[in-house]
C-alpha positions as CSV (number, residue, x, y, z in Angstrom):
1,X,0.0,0.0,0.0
2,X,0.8,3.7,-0.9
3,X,-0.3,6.5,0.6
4,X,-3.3,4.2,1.3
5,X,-3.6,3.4,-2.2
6,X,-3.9,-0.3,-2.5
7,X,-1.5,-1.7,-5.1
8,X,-2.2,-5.3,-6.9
9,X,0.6,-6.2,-9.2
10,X,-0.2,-9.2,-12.4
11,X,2.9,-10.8,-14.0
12,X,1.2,-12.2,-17.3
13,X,2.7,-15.6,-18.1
14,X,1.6,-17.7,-20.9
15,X,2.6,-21.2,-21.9
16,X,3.6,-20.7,-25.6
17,X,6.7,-19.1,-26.8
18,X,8.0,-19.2,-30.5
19,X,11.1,-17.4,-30.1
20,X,12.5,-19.2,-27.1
21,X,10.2,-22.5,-26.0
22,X,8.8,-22.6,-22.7
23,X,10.9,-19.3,-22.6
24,X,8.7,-17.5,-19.1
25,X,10.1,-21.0,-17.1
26,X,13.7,-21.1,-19.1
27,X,16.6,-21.8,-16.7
28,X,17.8,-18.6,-16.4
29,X,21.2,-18.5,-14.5
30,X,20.1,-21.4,-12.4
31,X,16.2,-20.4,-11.9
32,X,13.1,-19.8,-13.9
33,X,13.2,-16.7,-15.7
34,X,10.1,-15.8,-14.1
35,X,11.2,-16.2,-10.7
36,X,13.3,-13.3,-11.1
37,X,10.1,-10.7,-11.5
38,X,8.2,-12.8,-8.8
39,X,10.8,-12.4,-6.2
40,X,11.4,-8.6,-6.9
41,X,7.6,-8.0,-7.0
42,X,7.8,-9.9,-3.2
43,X,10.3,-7.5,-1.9
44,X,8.5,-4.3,-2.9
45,X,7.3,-2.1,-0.1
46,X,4.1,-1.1,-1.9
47,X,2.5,-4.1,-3.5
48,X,-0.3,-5.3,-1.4
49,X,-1.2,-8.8,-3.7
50,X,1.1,-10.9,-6.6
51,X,-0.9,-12.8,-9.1
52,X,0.5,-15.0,-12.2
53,X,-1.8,-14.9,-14.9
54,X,-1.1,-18.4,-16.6
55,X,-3.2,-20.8,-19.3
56,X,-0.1,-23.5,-18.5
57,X,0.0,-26.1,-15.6
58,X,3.7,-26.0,-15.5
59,X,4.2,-22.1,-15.0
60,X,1.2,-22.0,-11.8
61,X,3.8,-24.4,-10.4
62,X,6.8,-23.1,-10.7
63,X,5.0,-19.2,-10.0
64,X,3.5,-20.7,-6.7
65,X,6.9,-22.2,-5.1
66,X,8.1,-19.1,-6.0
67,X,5.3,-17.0,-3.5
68,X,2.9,-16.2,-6.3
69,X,-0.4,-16.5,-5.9
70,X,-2.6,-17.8,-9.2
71,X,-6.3,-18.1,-8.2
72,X,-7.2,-18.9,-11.9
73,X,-6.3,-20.2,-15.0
74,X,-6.5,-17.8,-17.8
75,X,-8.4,-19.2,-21.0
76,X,-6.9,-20.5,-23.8
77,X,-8.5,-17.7,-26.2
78,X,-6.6,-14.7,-24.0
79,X,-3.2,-17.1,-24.2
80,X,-2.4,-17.2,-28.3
81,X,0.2,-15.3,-30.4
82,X,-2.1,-12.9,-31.7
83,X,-3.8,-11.7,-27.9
84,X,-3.3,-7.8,-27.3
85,X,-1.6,-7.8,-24.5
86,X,-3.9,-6.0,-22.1
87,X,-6.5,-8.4,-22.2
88,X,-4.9,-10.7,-19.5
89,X,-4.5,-7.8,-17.4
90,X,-8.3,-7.1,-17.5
91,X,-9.8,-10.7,-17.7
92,X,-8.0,-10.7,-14.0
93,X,-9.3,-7.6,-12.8
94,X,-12.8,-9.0,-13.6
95,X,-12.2,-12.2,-12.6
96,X,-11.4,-10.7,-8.6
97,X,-14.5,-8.3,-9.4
98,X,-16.9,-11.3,-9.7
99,X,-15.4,-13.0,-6.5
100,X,-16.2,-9.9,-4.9
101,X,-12.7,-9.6,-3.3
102,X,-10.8,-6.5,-2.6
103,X,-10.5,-3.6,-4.9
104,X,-7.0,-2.4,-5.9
105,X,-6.5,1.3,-6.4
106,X,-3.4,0.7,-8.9
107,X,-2.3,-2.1,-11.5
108,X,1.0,-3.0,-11.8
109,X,2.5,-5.2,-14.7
110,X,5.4,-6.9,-14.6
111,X,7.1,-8.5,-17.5
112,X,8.7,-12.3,-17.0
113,X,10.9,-10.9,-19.7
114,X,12.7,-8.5,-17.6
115,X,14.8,-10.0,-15.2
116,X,17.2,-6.8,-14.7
117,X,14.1,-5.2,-13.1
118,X,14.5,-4.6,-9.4
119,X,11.9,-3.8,-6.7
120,X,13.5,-0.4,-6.5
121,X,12.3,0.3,-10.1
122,X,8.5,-0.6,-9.3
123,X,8.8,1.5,-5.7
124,X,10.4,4.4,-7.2
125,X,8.1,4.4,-10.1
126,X,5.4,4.0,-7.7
127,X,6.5,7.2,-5.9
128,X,6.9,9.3,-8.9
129,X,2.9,7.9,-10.1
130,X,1.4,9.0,-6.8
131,X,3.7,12.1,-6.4
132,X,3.0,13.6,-9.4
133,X,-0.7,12.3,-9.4
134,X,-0.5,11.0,-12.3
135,X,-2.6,8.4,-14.1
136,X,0.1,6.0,-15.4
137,X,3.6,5.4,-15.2
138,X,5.4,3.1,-17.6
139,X,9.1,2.3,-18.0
140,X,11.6,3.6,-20.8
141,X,14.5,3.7,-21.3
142,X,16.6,6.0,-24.1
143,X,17.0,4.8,-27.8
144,X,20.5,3.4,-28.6
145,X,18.8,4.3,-32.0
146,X,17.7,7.6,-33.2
147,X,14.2,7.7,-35.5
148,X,16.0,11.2,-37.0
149,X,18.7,9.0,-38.5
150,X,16.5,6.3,-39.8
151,X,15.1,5.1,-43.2
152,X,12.5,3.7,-44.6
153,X,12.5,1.9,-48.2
154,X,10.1,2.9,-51.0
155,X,10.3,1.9,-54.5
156,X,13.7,0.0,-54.0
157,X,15.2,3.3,-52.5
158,X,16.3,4.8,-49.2
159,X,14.0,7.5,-48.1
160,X,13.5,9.4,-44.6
161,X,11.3,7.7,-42.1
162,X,10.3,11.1,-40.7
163,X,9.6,13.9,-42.8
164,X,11.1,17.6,-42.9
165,X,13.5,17.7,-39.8
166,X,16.6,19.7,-39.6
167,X,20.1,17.1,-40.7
168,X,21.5,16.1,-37.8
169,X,25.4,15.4,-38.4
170,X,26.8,14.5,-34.8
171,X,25.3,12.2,-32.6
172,X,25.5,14.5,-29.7
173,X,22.9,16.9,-31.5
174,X,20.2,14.8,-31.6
175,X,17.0,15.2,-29.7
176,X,16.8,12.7,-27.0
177,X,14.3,10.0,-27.9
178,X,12.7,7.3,-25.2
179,X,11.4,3.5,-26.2
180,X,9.3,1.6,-24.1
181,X,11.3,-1.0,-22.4
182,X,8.4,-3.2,-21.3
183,X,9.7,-3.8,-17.7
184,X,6.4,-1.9,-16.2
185,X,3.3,-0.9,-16.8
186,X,1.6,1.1,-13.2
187,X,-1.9,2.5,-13.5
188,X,-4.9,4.0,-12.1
189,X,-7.4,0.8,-11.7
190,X,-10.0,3.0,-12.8
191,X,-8.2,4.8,-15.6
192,X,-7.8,1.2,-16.9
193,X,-10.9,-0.2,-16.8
194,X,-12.3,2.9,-18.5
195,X,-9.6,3.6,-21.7
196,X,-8.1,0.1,-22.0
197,X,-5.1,1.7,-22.5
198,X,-1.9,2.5,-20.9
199,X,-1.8,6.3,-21.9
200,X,-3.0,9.3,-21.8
201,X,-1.8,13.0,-21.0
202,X,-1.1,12.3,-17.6
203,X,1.1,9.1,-18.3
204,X,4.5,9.8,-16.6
205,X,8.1,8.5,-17.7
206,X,10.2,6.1,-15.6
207,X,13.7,6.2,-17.4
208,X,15.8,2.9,-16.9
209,X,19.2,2.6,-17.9
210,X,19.8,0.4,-20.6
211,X,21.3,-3.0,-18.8
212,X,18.5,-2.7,-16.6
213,X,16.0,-2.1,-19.6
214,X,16.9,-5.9,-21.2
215,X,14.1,-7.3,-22.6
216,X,14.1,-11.3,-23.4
217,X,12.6,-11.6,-26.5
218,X,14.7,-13.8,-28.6
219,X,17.3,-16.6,-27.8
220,X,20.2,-14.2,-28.7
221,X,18.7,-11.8,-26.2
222,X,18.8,-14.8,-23.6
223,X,22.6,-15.3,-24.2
224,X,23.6,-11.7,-23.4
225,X,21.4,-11.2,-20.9
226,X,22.4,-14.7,-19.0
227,X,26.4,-13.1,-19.6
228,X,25.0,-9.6,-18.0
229,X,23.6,-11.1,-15.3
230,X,26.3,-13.1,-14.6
231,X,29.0,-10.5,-14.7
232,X,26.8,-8.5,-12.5
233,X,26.7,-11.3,-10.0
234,X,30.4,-11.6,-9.4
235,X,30.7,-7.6,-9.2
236,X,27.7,-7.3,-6.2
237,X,29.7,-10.8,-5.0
């Protein structure tokens, strides 16, 4: 809880996985890659309840000997490739509304896919959301690649994929530009239900740096980021 603000945080978790099978329970430097959002989300000073949202047998398992809690199953039609990925998010805030349990003031969404995350990232991005009294918060971190220096290809050619900007010759004099690292996603319950959307004009920024911005997507990404974490072991060690 925060500033009596109750706080439910969802780590979506399906079964299926083309780019890395099985990918959310992968060994991942000796445990489950999801085990690493689960046990951050646990040490948080602010998050009242933990739920997996899981279609797969498997990952309720290994998400409940971890300390998660998984009161349901999710269905199998909010668990394929082609599911937006906010669905999840709202079948489960349903699914506690028709059990009539507790209301939670803020959602929090944690990726299994980024294990650099640390439960000072959701706290201080918790702290920032209810300081500012905003209506969102979501995590970026700053583009190792500029839009204003990329190009698009149209009839075989290289063309500008933004229109009439100033040339930008030195790296140091472009604009600095922010992607969305996935790590989390902190919202107004209300704002949610309502817009079904993460944004609006009172969503806030919570800049990561870029090690801790690693998102698992792919099984070169896995590599690296099992190397990263690794290395970052033996230097906290």
């Amino acid at each position: 809880m925060i500033d009596n603000k109750k706080v439910l945080a969802i780590i979506p978790a399906r079964g299926g996985s083309k780019g890395i099978p099985r990918k959310n329970i992968a060994d991942f430097c000796g445990k489950p890659l999801i085990s690493w959002s689960i046990e951050e989300a646990l040490k948080s000073k602010y998050i009242d309840r933990l739920i997996v949202s899981t279609e797969d047998e498997e990952i309720k398992e290994v998400s409940r000997k971890y300390g998660a809690e998984i009161p349901f199953l999710r269905p199998v039609e909010l668990s394929q490739d082609d599911t937006p990925g906010i669905e999840p998010i709202l079948h489960c805030i349903n699914w506690l509304k028709s059990k009539e349990e507790s209301e939670y003031d803020y959602i929090c969404v944690l990726q299994c896919t980024s294990p650099f995350r640390k439960s000072q990232h959701i706290d201080e991005a918790l702290e920032i959301l209810i300081g500012n009294k905003g209506d969102s918060i979501v995590s970026v971190a700053e583009s190792e690649v500029s839009p204003y220096w990329m190009k698009k290809i149209r009839n075989g050619k290289l063309v500008d994929f933004i229109k009439d900007i100033p040339m930008y010759n030195r790296r140091q004099d472009l604009p600095e530009v922010y992607k969305i690292n996935g790590a989390l996603y902190i919202i107004k319950t209300s704002i949610l239900l309502k817009n079904k959307n993460w944004y609006n004009d009172n969503t806030f920024p919570y800049i990561m740096n870029r090690l801790d911005s690693i998102d698992i997507d792919e099984p070169i990404d896995f590599k690296i980021a099992e190397i990263l974490m690794k290395e970052r072991s033996n230097y906290y060690e």
